[in-house]
mmCIF file of the N, C-alpha and C atoms, coordinates in Angstrom:
data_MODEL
# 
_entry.id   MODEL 
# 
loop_
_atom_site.group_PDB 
_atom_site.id 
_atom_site.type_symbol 
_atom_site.label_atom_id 
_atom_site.label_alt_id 
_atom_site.label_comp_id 
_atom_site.label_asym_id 
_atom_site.label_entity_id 
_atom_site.label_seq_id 
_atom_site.pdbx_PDB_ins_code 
_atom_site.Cartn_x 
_atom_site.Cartn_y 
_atom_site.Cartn_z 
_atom_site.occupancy 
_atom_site.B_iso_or_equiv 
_atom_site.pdbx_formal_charge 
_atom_site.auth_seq_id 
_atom_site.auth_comp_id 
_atom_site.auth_asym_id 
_atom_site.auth_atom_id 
_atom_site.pdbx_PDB_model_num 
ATOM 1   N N  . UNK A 1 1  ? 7.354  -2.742  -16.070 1.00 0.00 ? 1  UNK A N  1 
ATOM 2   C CA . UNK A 1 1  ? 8.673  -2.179  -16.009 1.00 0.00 ? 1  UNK A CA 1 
ATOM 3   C C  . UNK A 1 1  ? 8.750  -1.306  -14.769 1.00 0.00 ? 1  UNK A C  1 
ATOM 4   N N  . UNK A 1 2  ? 10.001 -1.393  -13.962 1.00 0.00 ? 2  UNK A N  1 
ATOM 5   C CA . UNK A 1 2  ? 9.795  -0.999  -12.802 1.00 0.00 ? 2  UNK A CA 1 
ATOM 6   C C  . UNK A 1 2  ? 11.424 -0.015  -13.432 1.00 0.00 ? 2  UNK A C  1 
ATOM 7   N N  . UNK A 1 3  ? 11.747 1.479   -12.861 1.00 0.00 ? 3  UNK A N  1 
ATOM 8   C CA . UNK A 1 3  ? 12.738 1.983   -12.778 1.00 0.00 ? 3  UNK A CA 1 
ATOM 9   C C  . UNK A 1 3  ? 13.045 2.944   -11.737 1.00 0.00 ? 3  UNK A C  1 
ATOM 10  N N  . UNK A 1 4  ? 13.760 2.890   -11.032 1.00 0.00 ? 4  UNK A N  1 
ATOM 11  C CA . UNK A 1 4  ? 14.309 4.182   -10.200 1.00 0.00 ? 4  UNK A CA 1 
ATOM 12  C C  . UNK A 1 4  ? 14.135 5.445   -10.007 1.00 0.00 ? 4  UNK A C  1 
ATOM 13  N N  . UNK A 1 5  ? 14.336 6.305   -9.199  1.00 0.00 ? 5  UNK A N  1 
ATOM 14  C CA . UNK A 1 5  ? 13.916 8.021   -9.475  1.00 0.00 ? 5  UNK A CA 1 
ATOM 15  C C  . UNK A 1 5  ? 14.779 8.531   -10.202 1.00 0.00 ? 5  UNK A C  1 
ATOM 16  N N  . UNK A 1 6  ? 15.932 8.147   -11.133 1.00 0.00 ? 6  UNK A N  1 
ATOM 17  C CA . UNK A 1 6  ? 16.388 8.699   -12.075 1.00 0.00 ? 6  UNK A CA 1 
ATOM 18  C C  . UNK A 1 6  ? 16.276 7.807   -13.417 1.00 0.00 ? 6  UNK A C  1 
ATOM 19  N N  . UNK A 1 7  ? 15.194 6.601   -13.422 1.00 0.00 ? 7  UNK A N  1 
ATOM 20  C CA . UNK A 1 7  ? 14.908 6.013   -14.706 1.00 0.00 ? 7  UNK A CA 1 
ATOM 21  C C  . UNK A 1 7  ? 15.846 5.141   -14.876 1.00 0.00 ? 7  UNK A C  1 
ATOM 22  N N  . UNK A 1 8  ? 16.705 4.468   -13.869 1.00 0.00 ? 8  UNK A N  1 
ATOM 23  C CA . UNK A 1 8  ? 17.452 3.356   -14.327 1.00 0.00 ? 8  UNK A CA 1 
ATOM 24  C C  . UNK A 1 8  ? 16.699 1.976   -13.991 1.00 0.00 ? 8  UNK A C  1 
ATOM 25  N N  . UNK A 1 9  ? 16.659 1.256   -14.598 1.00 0.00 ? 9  UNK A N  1 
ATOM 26  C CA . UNK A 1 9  ? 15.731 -0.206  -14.537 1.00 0.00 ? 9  UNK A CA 1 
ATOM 27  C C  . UNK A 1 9  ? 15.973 -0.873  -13.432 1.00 0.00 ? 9  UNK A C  1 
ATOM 28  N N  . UNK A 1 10 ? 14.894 -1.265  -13.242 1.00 0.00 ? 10 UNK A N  1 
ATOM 29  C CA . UNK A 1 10 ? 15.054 -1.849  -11.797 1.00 0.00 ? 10 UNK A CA 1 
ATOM 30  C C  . UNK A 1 10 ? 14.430 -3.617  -12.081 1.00 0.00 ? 10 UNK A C  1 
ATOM 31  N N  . UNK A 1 11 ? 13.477 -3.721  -12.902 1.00 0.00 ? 11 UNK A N  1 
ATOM 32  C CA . UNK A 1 11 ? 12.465 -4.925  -13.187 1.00 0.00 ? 11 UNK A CA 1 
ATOM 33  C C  . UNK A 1 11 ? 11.769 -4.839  -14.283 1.00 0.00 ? 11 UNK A C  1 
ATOM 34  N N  . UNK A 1 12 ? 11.527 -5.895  -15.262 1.00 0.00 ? 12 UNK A N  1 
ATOM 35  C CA . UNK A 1 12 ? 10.955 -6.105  -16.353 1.00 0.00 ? 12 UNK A CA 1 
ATOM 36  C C  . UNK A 1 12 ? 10.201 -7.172  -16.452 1.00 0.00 ? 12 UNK A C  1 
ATOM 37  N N  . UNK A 1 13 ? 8.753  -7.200  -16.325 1.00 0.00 ? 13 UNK A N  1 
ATOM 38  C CA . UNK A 1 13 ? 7.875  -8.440  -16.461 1.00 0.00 ? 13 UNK A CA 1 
ATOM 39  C C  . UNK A 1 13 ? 6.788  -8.604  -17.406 1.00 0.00 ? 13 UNK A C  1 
ATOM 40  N N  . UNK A 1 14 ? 7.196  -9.513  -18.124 1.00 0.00 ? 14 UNK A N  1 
ATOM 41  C CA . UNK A 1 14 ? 6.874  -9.918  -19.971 1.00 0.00 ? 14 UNK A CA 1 
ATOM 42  C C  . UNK A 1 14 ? 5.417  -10.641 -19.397 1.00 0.00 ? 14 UNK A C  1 
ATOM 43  N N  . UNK A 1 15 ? 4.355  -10.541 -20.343 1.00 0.00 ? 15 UNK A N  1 
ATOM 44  C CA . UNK A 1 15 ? 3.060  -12.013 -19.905 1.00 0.00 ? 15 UNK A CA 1 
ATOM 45  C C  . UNK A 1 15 ? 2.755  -11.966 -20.966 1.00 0.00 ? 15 UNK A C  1 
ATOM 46  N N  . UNK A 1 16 ? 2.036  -13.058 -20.791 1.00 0.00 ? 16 UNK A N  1 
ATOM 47  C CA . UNK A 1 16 ? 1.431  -13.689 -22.228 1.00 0.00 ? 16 UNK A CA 1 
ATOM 48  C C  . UNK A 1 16 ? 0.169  -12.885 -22.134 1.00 0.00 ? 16 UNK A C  1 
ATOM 49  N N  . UNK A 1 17 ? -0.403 -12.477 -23.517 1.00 0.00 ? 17 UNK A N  1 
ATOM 50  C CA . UNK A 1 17 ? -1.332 -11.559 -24.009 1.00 0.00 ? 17 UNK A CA 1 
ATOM 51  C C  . UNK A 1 17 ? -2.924 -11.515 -23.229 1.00 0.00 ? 17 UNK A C  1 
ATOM 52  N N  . UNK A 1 18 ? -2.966 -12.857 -22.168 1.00 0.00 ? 18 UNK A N  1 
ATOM 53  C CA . UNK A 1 18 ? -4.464 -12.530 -21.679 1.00 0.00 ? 18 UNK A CA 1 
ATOM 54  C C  . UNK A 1 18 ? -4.258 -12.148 -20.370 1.00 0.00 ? 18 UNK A C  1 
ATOM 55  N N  . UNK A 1 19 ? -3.001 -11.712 -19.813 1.00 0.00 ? 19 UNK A N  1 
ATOM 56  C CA . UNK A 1 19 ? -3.162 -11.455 -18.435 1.00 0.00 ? 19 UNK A CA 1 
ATOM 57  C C  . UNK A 1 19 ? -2.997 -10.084 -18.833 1.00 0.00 ? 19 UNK A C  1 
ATOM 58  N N  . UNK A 1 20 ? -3.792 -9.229  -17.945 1.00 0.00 ? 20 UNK A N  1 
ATOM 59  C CA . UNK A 1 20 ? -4.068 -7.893  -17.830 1.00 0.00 ? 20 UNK A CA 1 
ATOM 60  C C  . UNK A 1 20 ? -3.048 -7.126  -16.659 1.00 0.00 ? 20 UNK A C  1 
ATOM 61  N N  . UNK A 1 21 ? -2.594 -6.012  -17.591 1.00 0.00 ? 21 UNK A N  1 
ATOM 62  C CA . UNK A 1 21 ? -0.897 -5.687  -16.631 1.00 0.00 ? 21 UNK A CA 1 
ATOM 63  C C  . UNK A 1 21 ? -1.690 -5.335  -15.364 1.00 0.00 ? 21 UNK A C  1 
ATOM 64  N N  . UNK A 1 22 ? -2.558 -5.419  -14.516 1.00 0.00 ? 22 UNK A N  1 
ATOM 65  C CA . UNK A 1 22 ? -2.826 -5.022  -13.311 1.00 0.00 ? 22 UNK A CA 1 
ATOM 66  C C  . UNK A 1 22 ? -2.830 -6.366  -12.641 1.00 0.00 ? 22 UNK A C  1 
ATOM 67  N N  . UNK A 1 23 ? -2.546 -7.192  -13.209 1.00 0.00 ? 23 UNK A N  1 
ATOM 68  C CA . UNK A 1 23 ? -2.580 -8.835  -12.441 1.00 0.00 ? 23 UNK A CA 1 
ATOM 69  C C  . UNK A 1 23 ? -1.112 -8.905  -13.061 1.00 0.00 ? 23 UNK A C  1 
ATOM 70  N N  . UNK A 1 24 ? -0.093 -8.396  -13.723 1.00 0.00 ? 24 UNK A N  1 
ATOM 71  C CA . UNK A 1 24 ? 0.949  -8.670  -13.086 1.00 0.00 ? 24 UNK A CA 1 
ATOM 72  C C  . UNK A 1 24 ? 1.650  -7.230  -12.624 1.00 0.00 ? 24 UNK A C  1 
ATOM 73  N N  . UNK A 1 25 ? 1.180  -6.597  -12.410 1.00 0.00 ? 25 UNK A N  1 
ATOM 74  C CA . UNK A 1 25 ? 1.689  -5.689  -11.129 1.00 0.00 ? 25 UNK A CA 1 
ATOM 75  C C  . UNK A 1 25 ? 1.588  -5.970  -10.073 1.00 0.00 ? 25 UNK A C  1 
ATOM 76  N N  . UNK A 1 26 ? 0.694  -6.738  -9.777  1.00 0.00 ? 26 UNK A N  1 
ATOM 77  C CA . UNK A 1 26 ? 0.513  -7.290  -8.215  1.00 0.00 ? 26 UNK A CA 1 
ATOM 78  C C  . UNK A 1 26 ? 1.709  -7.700  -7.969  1.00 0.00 ? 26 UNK A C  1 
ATOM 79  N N  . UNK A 1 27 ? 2.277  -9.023  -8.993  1.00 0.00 ? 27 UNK A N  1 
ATOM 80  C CA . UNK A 1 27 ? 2.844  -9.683  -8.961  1.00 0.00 ? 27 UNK A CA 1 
ATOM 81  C C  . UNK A 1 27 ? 4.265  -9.635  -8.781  1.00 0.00 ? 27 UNK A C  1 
ATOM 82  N N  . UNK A 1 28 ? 4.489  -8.504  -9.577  1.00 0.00 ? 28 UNK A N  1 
ATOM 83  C CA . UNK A 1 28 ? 5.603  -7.412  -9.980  1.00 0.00 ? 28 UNK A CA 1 
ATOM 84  C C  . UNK A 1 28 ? 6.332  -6.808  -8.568  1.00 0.00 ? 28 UNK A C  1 
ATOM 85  N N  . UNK A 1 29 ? 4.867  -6.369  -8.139  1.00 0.00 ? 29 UNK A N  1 
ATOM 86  C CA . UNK A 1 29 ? 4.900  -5.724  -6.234  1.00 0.00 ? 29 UNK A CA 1 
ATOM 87  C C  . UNK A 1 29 ? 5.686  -6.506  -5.697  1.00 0.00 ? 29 UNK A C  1 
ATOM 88  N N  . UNK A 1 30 ? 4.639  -7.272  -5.477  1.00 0.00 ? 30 UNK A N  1 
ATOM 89  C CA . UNK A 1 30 ? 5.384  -8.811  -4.679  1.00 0.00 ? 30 UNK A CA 1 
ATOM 90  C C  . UNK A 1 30 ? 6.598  -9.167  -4.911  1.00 0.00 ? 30 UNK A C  1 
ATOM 91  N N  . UNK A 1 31 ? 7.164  -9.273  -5.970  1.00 0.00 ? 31 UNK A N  1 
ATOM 92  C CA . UNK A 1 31 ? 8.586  -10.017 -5.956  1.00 0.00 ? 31 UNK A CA 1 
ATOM 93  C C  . UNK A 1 31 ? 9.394  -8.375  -5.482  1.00 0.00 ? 31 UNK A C  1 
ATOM 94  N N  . UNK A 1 32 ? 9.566  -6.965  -6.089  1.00 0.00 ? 32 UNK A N  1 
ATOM 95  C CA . UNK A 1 32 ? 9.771  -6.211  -5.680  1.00 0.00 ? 32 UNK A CA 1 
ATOM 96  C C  . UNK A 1 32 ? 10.161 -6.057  -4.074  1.00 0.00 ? 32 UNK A C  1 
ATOM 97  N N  . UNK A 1 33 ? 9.007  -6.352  -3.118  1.00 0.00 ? 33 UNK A N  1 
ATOM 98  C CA . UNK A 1 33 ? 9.075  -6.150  -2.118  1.00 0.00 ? 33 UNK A CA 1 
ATOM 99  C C  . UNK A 1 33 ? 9.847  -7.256  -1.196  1.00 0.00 ? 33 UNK A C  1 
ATOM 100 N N  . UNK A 1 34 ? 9.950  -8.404  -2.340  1.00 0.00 ? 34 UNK A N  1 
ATOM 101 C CA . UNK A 1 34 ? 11.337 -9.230  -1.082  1.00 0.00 ? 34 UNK A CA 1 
ATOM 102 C C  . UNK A 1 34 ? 12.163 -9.309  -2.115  1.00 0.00 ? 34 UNK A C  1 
ATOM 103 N N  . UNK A 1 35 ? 12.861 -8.420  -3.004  1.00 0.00 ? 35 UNK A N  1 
ATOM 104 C CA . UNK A 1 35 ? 14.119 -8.074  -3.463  1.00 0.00 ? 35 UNK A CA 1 
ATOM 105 C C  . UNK A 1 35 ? 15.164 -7.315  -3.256  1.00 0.00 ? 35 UNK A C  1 
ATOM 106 N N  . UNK A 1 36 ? 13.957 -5.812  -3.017  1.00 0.00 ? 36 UNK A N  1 
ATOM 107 C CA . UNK A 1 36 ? 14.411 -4.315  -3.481  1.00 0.00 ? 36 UNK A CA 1 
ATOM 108 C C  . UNK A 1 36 ? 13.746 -3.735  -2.118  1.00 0.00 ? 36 UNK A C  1 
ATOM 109 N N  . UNK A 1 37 ? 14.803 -3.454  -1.384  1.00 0.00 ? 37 UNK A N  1 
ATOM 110 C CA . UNK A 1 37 ? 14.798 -2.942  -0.264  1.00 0.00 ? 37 UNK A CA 1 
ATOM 111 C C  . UNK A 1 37 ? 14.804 -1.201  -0.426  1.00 0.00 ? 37 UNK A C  1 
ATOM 112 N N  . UNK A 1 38 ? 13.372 -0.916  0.448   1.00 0.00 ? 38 UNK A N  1 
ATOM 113 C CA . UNK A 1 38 ? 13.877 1.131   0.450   1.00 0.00 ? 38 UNK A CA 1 
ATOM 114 C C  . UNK A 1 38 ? 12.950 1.192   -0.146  1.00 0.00 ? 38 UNK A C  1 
ATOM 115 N N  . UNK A 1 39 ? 11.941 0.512   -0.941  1.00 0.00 ? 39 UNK A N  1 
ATOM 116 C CA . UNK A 1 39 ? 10.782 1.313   -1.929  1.00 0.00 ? 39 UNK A CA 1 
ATOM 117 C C  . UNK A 1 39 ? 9.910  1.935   -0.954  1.00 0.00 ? 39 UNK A C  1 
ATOM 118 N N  . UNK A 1 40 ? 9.989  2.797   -0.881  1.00 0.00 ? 40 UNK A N  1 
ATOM 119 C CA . UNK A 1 40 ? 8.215  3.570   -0.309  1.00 0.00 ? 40 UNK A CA 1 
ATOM 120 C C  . UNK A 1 40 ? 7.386  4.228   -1.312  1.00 0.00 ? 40 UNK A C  1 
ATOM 121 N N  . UNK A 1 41 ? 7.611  4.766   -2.651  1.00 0.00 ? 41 UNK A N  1 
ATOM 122 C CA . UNK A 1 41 ? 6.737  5.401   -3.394  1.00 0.00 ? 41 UNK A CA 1 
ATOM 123 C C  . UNK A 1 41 ? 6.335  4.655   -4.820  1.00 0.00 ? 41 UNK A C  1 
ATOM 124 N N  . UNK A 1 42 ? 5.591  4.714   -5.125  1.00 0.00 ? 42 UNK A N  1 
ATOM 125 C CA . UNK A 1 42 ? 4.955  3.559   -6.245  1.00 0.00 ? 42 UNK A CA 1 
ATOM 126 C C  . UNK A 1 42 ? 4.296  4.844   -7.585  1.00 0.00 ? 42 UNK A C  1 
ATOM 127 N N  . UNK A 1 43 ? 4.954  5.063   -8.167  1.00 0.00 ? 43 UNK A N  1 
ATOM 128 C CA . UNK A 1 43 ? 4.244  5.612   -9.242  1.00 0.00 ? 43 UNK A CA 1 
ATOM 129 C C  . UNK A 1 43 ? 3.822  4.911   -10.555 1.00 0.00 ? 43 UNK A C  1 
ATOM 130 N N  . UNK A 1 44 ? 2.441  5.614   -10.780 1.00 0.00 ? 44 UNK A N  1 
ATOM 131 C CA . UNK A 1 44 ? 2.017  4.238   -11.988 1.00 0.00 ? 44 UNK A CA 1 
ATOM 132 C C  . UNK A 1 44 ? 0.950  5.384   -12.977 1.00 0.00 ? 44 UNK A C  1 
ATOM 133 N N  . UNK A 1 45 ? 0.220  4.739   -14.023 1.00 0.00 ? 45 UNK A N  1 
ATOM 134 C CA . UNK A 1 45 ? 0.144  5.675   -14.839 1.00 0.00 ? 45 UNK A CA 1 
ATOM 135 C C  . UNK A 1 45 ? -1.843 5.063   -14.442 1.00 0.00 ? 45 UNK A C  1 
ATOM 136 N N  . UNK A 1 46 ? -2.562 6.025   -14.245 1.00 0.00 ? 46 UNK A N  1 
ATOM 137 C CA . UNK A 1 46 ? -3.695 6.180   -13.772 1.00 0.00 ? 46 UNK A CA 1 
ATOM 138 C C  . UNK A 1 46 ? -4.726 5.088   -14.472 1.00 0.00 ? 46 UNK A C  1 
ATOM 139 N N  . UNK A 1 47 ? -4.543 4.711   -15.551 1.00 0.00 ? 47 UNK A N  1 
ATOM 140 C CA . UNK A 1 47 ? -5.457 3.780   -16.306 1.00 0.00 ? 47 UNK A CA 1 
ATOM 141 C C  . UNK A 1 47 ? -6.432 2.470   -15.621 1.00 0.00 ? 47 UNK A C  1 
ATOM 142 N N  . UNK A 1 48 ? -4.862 1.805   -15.019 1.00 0.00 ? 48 UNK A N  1 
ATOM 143 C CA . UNK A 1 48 ? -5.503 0.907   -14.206 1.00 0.00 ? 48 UNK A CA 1 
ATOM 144 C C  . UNK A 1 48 ? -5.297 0.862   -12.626 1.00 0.00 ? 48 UNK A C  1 
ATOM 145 N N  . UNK A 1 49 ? -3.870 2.037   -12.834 1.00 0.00 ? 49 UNK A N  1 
ATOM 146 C CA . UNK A 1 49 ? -3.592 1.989   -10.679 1.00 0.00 ? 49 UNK A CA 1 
ATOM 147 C C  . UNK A 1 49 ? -5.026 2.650   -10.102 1.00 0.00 ? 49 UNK A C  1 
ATOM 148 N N  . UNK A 1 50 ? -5.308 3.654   -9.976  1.00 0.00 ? 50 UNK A N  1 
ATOM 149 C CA . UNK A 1 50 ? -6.849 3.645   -9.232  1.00 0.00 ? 50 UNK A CA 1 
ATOM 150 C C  . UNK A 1 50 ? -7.154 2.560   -8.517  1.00 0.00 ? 50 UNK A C  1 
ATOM 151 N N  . UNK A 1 51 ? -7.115 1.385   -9.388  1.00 0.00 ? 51 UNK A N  1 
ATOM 152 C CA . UNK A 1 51 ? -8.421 0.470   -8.902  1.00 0.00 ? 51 UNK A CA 1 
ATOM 153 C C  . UNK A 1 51 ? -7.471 -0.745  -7.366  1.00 0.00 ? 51 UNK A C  1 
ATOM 154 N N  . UNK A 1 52 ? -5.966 -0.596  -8.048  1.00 0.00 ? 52 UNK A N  1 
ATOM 155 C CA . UNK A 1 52 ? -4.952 -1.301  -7.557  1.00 0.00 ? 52 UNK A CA 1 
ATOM 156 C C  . UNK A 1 52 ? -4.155 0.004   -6.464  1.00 0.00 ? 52 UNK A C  1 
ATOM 157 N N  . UNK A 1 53 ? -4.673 0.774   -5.994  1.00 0.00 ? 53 UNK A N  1 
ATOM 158 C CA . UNK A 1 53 ? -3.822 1.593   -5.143  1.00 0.00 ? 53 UNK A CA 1 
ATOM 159 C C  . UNK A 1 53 ? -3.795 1.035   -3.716  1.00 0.00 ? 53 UNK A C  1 
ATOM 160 N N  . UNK A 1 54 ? -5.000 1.314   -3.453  1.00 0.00 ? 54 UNK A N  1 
ATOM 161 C CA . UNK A 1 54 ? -5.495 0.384   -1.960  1.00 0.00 ? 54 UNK A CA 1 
ATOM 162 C C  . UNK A 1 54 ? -4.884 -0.577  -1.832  1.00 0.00 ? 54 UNK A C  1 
ATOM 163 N N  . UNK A 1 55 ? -4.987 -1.325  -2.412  1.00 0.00 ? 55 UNK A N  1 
ATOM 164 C CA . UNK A 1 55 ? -4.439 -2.975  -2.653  1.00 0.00 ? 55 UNK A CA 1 
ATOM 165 C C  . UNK A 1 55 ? -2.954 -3.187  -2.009  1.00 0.00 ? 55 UNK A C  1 
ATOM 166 N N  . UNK A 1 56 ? -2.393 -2.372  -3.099  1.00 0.00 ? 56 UNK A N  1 
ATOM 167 C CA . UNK A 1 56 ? -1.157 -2.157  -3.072  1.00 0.00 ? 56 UNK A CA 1 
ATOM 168 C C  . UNK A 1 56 ? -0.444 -1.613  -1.906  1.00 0.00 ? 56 UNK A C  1 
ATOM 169 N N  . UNK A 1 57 ? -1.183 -0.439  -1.656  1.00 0.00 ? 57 UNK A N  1 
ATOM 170 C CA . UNK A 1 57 ? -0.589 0.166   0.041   1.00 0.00 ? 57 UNK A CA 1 
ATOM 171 C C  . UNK A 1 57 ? -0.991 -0.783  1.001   1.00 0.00 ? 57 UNK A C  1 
ATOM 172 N N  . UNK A 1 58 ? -2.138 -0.826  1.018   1.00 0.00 ? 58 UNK A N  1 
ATOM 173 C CA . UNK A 1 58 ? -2.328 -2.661  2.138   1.00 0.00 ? 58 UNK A CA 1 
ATOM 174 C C  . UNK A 1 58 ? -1.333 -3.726  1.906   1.00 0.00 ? 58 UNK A C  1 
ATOM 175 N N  . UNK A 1 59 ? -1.513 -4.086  1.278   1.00 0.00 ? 59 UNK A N  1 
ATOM 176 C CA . UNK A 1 59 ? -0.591 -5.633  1.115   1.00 0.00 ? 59 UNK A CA 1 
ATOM 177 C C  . UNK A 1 59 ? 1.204  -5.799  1.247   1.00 0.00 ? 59 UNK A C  1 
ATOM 178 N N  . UNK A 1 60 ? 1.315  -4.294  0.443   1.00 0.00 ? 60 UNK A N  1 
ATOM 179 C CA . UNK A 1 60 ? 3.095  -3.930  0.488   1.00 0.00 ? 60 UNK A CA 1 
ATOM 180 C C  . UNK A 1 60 ? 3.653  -3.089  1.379   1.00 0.00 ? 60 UNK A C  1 
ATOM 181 N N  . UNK A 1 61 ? 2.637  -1.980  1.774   1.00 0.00 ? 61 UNK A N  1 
ATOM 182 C CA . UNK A 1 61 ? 3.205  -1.108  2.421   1.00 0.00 ? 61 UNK A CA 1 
ATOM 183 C C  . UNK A 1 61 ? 3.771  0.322   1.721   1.00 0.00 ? 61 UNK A C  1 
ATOM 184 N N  . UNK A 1 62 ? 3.468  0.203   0.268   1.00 0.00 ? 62 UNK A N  1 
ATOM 185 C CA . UNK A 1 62 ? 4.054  1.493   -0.772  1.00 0.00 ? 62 UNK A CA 1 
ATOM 186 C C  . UNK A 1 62 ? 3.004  2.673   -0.850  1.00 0.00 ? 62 UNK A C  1 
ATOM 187 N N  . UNK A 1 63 ? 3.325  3.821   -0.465  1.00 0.00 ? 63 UNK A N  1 
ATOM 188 C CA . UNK A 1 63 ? 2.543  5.088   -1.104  1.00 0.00 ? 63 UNK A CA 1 
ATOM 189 C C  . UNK A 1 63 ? 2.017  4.992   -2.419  1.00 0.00 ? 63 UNK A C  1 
ATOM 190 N N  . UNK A 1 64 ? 1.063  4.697   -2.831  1.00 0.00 ? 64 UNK A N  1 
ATOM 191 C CA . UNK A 1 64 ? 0.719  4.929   -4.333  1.00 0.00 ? 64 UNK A CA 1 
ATOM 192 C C  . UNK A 1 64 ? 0.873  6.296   -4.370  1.00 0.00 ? 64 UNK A C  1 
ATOM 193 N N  . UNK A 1 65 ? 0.927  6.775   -5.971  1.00 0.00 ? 65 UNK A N  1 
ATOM 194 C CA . UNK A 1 65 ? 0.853  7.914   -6.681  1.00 0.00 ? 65 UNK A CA 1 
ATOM 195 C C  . UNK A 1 65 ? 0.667  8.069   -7.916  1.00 0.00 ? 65 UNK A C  1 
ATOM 196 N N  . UNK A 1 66 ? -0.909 8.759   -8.038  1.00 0.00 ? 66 UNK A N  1 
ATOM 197 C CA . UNK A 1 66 ? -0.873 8.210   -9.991  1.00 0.00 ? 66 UNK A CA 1 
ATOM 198 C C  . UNK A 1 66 ? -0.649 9.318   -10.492 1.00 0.00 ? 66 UNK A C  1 
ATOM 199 N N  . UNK A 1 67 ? 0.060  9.530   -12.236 1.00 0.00 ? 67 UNK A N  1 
ATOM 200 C CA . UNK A 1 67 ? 0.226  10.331  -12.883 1.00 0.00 ? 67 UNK A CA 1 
ATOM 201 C C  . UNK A 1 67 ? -1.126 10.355  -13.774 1.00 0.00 ? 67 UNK A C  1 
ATOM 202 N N  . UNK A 1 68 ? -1.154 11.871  -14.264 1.00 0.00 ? 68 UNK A N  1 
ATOM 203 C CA . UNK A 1 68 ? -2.575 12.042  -14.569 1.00 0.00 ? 68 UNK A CA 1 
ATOM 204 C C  . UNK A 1 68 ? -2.155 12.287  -16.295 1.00 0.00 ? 68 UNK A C  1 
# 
C-alpha cells in the first residue's frame, strides 16, 4: 500500500501468500516510478526495508526512510 504525505492512497498491491512483501515492493517501486511523478521520499516500516533501502535508492532514485 502506497499513500501520500497526508495518507490518501496512492497504490494497492495484493500477492498470493508465497511472495514475500519485499519482492513486491520492488515491484510496487517500479510501476510507481513510471506512473507517479514527484516521489523523492520512500517511507517503509523497518522489518524488511533495511535490507531493500540501497536497492531501492539505486535502482529508483527515492530517499529511503525507515520508521522505527
Amino acid at each position: 500500500m502506497v499513500t501520500d504525505k497526508n495518507g490518501f492512497l496512492l497504490a494497492v498491491m495484493v500477492t498470493v501468500a508465497g511472495v514475500h512483501g519485499s519482492k513486491a515492493a520492488l515491484l510496487l517501486m517500479s510501476m510507481l516510478k513510471g506512473f507517479i511523478c514527484g516521489i523523492k521520499t520512500v517511507i517503509a516500516d523497518g522489518g524488511y526495508w533495511r535490507k531493500m533501502a540501497k536497492q531501492v535508492s539505486k535502482s529508483f532514485g527515492y530517499l529511503p526512510y525507515t520508521c522505527r
